[in-house]
C-alpha positions in Angstrom: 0.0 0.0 0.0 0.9 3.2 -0.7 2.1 5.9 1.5 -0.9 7.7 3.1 -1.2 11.5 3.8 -3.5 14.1 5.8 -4.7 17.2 4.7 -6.3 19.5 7.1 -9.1 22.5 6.5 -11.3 21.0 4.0 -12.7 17.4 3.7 -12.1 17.1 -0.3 -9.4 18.2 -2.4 -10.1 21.7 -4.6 -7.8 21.9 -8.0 -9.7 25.3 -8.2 -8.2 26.6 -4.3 -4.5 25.2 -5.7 -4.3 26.8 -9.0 -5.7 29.9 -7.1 -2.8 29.8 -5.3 -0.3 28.9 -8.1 -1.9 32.0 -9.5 -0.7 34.5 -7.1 2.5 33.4 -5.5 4.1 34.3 -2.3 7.5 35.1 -1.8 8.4 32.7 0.7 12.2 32.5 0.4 12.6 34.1 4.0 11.0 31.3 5.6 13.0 28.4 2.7 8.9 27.5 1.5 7.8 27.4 -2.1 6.0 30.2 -3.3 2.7 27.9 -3.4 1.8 24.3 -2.4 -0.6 22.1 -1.2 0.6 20.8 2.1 0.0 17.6 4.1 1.5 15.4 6.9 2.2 12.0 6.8 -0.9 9.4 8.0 2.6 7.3 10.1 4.4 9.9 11.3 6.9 9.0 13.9 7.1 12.5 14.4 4.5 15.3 15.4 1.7 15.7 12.6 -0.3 19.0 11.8 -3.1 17.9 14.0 0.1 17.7 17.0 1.1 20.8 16.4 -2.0 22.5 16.1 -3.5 21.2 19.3 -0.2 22.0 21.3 -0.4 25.7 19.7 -4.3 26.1 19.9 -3.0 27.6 16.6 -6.4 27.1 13.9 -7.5 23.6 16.0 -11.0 24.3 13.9 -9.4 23.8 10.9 -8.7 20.2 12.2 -12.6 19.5 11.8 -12.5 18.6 8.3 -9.7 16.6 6.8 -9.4 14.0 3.6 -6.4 11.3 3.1 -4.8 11.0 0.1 -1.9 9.1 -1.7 0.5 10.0 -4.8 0.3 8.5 -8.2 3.2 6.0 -8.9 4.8 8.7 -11.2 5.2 11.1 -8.8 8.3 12.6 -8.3 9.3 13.3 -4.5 12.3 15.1 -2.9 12.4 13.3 0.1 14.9 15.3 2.9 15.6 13.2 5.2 19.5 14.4 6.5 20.6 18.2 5.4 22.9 16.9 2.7 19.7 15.9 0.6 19.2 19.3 -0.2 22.4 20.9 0.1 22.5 21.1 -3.9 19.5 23.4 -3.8 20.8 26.2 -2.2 21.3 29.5 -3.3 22.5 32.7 -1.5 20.2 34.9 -0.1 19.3 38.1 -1.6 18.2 39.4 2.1 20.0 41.1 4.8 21.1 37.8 6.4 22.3 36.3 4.0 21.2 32.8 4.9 21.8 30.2 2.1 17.8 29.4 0.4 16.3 26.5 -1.2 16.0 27.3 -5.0 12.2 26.6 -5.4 12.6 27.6 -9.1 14.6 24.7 -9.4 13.2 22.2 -7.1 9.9 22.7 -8.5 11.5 22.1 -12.4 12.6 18.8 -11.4 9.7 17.6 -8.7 6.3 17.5 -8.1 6.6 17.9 -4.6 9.0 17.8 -1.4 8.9 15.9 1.6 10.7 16.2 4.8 10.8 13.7 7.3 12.5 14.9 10.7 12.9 11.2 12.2 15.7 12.5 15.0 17.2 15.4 13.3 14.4 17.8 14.4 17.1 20.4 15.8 19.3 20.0 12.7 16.5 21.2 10.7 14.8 23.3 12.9 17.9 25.5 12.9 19.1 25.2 9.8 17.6 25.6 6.3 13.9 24.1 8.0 13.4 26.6 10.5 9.6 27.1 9.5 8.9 23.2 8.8 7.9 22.0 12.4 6.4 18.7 11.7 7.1 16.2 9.2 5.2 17.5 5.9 4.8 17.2 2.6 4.5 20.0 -0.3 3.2 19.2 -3.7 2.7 21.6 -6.5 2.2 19.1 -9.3 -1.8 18.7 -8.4 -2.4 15.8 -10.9 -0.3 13.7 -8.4 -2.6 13.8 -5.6 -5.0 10.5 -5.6 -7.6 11.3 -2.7 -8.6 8.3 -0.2 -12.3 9.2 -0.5 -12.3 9.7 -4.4 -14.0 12.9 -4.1 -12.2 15.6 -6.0 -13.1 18.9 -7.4 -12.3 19.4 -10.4 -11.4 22.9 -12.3 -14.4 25.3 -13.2 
């Protein structure tokens, strides 16, 4: 079986709500996110989900009300970051005042459908590194044709 993941906020996936968002991008280079995504956790995290995080936070916890599973076709194409190195060919110098190195989303996103990072126990490796922002093991896809909901309802484009 497939790998299985959670999406939190609505109870169906929306290709309309994605390519809305694909529409109008978001510089997110600051906080080393894509400039759009749809973004899930993992169904077996060994690690904290959304739903973890949330609850701990009382960040959005009514959000958490409606969900839907889903998995990836078999031709999607993943960067999985597991240890620091897996990315290390993806970064760029920062334009900002910091000059922190940044993921190259133009480039990931040429090359993948989506990115995955599982923490496992390199949480503090991440967290203060390049993954600052990423606090739970997540997934980011911006290839929509790749995500196969659990419930097969899907909405498609108007």
């Amino acid at each position: 079986m497939r790998k299985q993941y959670i999406h939190y906020g609505s109870s169906c996936f929306d290709i309309n709500i994605f390519k809305e968002k694909a529409a109008n991008p978001r510089d997110n280079s600051f906080m080393n996110k894509p400039p759009y995504g749809f973004w899930a956790s993992p169904v077996d995290s060994d690690y904290w989900t959304w739903r973890d995080w949330c609850e701990s936070e009382d960040w959005h916890t009514e959000r958490l009300e409606k969900s839907f599973k889903f998995t990836l076709t078999k031709k999607a194409k993943i960067l999985t970051v597991r240890k620091r190195e897996d990315i290390f060919r993806y970064l760029i110098e920062s334009s900002t005042l910091c000059k922190k190195p940044i993921l190259d989303f133009n480039r990931i996103m040429s090359e993948y459908d989506g990115m995955e990072l599982i923490h496992g126990d390199r949480y503090n490796e991440f967290h203060y590194n390049e993954f600052y922002s990423w606090d739970v093991d997540s997934i980011v896809i911006w290839n929509p044709y790749i995500i196969v909901p659990m419930n097969k309802v899907r909405k498609e484009a108007a």
